[in-house]
Structure formats: C-alpha cells, structure tokens
C-alpha positions as CSV (number, residue, x, y, z in Angstrom):
1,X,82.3,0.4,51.6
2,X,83.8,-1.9,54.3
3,X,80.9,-3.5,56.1
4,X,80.9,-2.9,59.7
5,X,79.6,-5.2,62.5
6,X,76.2,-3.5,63.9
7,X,77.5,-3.4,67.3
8,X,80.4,-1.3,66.6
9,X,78.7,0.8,63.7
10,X,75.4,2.1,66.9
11,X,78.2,2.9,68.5
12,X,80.0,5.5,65.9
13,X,76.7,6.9,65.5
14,X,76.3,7.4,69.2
15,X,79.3,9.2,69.1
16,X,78.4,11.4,66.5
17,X,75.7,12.5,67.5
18,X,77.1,13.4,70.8
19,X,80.1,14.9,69.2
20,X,77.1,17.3,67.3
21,X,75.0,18.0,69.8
22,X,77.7,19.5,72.0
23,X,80.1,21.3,69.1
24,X,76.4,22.7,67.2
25,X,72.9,21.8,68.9
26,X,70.4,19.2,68.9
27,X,68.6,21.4,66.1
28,X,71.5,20.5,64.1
29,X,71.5,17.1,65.1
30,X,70.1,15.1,61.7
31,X,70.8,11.6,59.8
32,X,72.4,13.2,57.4
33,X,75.1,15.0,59.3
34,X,75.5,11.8,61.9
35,X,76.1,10.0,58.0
36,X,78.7,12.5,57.2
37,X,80.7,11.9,60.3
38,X,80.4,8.2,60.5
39,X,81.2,8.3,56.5
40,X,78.1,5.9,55.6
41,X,74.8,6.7,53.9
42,X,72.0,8.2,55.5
43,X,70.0,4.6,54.5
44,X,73.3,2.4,56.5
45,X,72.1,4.6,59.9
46,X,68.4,3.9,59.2
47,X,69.6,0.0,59.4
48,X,70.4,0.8,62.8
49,X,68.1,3.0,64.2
50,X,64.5,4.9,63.2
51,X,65.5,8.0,63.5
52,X,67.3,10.7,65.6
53,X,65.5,10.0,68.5
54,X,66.0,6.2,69.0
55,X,69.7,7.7,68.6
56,X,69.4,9.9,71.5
57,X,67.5,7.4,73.9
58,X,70.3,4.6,72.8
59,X,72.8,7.1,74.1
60,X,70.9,8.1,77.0
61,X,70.9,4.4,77.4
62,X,74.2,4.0,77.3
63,X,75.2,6.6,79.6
64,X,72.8,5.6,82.2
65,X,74.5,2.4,82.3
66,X,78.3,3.5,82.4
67,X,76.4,5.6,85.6
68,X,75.4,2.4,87.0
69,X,78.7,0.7,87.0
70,X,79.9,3.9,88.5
71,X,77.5,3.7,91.7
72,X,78.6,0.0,91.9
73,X,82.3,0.1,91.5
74,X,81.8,2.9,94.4
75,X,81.1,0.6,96.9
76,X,85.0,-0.9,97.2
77,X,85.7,2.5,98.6
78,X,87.1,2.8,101.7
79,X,84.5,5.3,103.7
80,X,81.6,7.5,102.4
81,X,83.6,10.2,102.1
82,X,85.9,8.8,99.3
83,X,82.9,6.9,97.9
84,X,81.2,10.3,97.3
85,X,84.2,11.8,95.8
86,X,84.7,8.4,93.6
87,X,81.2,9.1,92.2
88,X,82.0,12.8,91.9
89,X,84.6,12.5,89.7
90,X,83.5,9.4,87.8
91,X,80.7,11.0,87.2
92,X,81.8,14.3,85.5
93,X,84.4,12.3,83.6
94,X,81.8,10.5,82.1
95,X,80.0,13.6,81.1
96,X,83.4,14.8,79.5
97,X,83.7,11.8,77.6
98,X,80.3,12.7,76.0
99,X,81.4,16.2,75.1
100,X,78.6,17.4,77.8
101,X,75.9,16.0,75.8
102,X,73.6,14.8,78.1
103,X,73.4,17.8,79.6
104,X,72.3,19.7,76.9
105,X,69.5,17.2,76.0
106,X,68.5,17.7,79.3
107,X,67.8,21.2,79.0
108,X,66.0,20.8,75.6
109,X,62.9,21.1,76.5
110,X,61.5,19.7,72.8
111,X,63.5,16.6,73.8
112,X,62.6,16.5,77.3
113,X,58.8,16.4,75.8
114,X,59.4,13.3,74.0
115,X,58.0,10.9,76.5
116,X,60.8,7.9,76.2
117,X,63.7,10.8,76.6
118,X,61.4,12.0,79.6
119,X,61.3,8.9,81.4
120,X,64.9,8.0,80.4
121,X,66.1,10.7,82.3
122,X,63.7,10.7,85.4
123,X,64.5,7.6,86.3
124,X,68.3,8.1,86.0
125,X,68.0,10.8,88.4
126,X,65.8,9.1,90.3
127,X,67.8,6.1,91.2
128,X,70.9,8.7,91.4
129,X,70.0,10.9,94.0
130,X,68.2,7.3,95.7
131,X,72.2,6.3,96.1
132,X,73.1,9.2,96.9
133,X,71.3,10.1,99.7
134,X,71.9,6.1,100.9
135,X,75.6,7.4,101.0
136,X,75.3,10.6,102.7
137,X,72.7,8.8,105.2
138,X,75.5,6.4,106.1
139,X,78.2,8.7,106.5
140,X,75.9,10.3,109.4
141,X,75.3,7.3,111.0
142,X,79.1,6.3,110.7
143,X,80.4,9.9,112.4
144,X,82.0,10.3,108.6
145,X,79.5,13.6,107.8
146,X,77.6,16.5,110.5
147,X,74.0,15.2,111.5
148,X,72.0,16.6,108.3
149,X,68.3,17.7,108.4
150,X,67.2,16.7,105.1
151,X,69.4,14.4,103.0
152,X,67.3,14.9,100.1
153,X,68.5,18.0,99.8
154,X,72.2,17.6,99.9
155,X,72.0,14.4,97.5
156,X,70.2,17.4,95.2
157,X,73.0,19.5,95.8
158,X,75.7,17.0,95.2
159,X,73.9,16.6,91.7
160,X,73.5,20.2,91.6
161,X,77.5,20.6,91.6
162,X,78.2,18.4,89.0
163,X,75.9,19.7,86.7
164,X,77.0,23.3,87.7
165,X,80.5,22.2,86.8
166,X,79.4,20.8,83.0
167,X,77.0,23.6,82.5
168,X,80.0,26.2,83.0
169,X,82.3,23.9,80.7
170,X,79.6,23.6,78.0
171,X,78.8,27.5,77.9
172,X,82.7,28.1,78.1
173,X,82.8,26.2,75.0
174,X,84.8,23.6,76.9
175,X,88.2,26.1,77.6
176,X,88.8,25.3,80.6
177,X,90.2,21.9,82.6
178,X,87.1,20.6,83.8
179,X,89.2,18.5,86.7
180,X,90.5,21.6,88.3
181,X,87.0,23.1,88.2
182,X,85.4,19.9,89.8
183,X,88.0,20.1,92.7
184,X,86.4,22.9,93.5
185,X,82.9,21.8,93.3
186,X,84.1,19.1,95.3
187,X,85.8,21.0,98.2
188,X,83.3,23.2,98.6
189,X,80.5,20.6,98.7
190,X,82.0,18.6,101.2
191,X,83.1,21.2,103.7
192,X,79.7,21.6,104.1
193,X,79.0,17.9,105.1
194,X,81.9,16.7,106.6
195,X,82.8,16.5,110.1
C-alpha cells in the first residue's frame, strides 16, 4: 500500500466520514467503514486519529475555519447588503461541499452531548451570529437596512434561513439545486430588512 503523507491521508478520512454521515447516519459512522472508503486499514486511521470522535471534532474544526475565512473575505464587499448575501451563499456552499454534514451532527443529540463537539459548535455559532449582527447593525446605521428592534434576532434568523435551506436539502435526500432554493431564502430574508 502506497504510503500517504498524514496531512493529506486526515483529510480523506474527513471526507469520508462526511460523505457517511450524510448518505447513512452518524450511527453508521465507524472506523471500519471510513477504512473501506479511504481503502486503508482500520489500524492506518487509528495513526491518525483516536477514534470517531476526534474525526468529527477535526471536521468540525475544519469547517469552522473555512467559516472564518468566509466572514473575513466578506469584508471586501462593497455594502452590507452584498456582504450579507456573500456570507449567505458562502456559507451554504460550504455546507454542500460537506454533503450537509454538519448539520446533521448538530441535531444528534448523542454527539451534541459529547462535551468537545458541544463547545465546538457553541462557539462557532457564537462568533457567527456576533458578525452577523455587527453587519446588520451597520447596515442600520449606514441607511443600507429599516431601523431594527432587536438585531439579535434577525442575525438568528439569517442563521435560521440557511439552516432551513440545508435541513430541506438533507431530508430531500439532496434532489433539489440547493442555489435556486437559497435565492429564495435569501430574497425573502432581505425584503424584510432592507430599505
């Protein structure tokens, strides 16, 4: 068997196991069928990592990160408006590139018991829906968006929309194109905001 630089082998197994969780379950998430995909031996992916768990918080990791760069690279927008929809659409394309994955552990409550996945996650959103409402807070004060009560609220229900529109590609057992479904998302979340 060809040996594989470590860097590049955590991430086939990070893809596997996304691939699994959203085609089966997590419940059907084990080393040996991430070994079967990657074609190694269930030993090769303990080199790597502990177990299933250390997978998931790796790509949790991961993810979390590529969400980072997103908020960031959002900021060479032009107004909040566009900066919103940038993130938007980033964001659920980064969801499709991980089959929907994230979601799914999210709603798990076994994993969401796990106290590393837990805090993984809380923070993420955390920070998110921080930027978010920064953005939406902005917009008011620029005339870009109507004077807003509680912008807590909206940055929730800008989240809200996205996971709506990866929820409803997940259950639909991804058959539909997810970018015609975000426009709507999108359209009829800023209507609501915009002035």
């Amino acid at each position: 068997m060809k040996k594989v630089k470590t860097e590049i082998r955590r991430k086939q197994i990070k893809k596997a196991a996304s691939e699994i969780i959203s085609e089966d379950s997590l419940q059907r998430l084990t080393i040996g069928e991430i070994a079967k995909r990657v074609n190694i031996t269930n030993s090769n992916i303990y080199r790597h990592y502990k177990g299933k768990e250390e997978i998931i918080e790796d790509l949790l990791k991961d993810i979390n990160m590529e969400l980072k760069e997103i908020l960031s690279s959002a900021n060479n927008e032009k107004n909040t408006t566009s900066t919103l929809k940038y993130i938007f659409f980033n964001h659920i394309n980064l969801l499709k590139q991980y089959n929907g994955a994230p979601f799914i552990i999210f709603l798990d409550k076994n994993y969401m018991k796990h106290s590393n996945v837990q805090n993984i996650m809380s923070t993420v959103i955390r920070h998110y829906l921080s930027h978010i409402r920064k953005i939406i807070l902005q917009g008011i004060e620029f005339g870009d968006f109507i004077e807003l009560n509680d912008s807590k609220k909206i940055a929730l229900v800008f989240l809200g929309n996205i996971q709506a529109v990866i929820f409803q590609w997940v259950i639909s057992d991804f058959n539909f194109e997810i970018e015609e479904r975000s426009e709507i998302f999108w359209n009829s979340f800023i209507s609501g905001i915009i002035k």
